[in-house]
C-alpha positions in Angstrom: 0.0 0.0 0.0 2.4 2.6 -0.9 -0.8 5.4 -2.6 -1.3 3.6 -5.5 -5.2 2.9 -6.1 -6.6 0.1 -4.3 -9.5 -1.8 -5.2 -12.2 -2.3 -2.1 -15.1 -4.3 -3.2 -18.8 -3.1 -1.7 -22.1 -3.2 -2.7 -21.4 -4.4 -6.2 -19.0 -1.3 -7.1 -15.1 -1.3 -6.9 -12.9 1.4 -5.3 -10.5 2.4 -7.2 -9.6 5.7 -5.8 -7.9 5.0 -2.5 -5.1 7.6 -1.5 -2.7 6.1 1.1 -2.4 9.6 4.0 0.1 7.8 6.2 2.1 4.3 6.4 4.1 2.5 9.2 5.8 -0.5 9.5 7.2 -2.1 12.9 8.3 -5.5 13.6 5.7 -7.5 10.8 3.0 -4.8 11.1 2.0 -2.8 8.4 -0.2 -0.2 9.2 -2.1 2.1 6.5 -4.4 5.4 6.7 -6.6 5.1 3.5 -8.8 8.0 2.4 -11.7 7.4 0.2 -12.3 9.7 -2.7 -15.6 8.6 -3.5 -17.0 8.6 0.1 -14.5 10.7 1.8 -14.2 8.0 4.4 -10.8 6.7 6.3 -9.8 3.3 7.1 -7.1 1.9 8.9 -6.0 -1.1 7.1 -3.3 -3.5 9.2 -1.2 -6.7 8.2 0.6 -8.8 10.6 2.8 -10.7 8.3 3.8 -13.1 11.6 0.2 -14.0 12.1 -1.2 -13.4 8.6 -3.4 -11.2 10.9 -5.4 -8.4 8.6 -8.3 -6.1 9.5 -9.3 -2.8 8.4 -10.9 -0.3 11.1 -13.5 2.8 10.1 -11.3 6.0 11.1 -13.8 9.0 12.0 -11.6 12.1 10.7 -11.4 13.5 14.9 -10.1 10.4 15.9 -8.1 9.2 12.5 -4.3 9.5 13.7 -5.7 7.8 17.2 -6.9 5.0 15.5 -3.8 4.4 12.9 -1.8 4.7 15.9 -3.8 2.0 18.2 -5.8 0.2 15.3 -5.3 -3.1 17.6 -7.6 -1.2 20.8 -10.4 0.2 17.6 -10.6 -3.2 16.3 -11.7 -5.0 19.9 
């Protein structure tokens, strides 16, 4: 996930226009901040390459850098 366009599937429509904000990487974890163009919506996405763990969390825009920096306490 490095900003190239991403495809999220939903409802029958694909997503091609997802803008990576911010990225990290620690220790297996990859974490992403995705912003939607076409619903102006941000996600966490997260990939534990150890556990082949991977979840995406709903980021509200007040709370967005809280939840890509604990995405493991938003997705419990």
């Amino acid at each position: 996930m490095s900003g190239n366009p991403s495809n999220c599937d939903g409802d029958g429509m694909t997503d091609t226009t997802l803008t990576e904000l911010y990225h990290r990487s620690a220790d297996g974890i990859e974490v992403s901040l995705l912003w939607s163009r076409v619903t102006n919506a941000l996600t966490v996405a997260v990939e534990d390459s150890r556990s082949g763990l991977s979840f995406e969390v709903a980021a509200p825009a007040e709370k967005a850098l809280d939840v890509f920096q604990h995405p493991f306490a938003y997705a419990a």
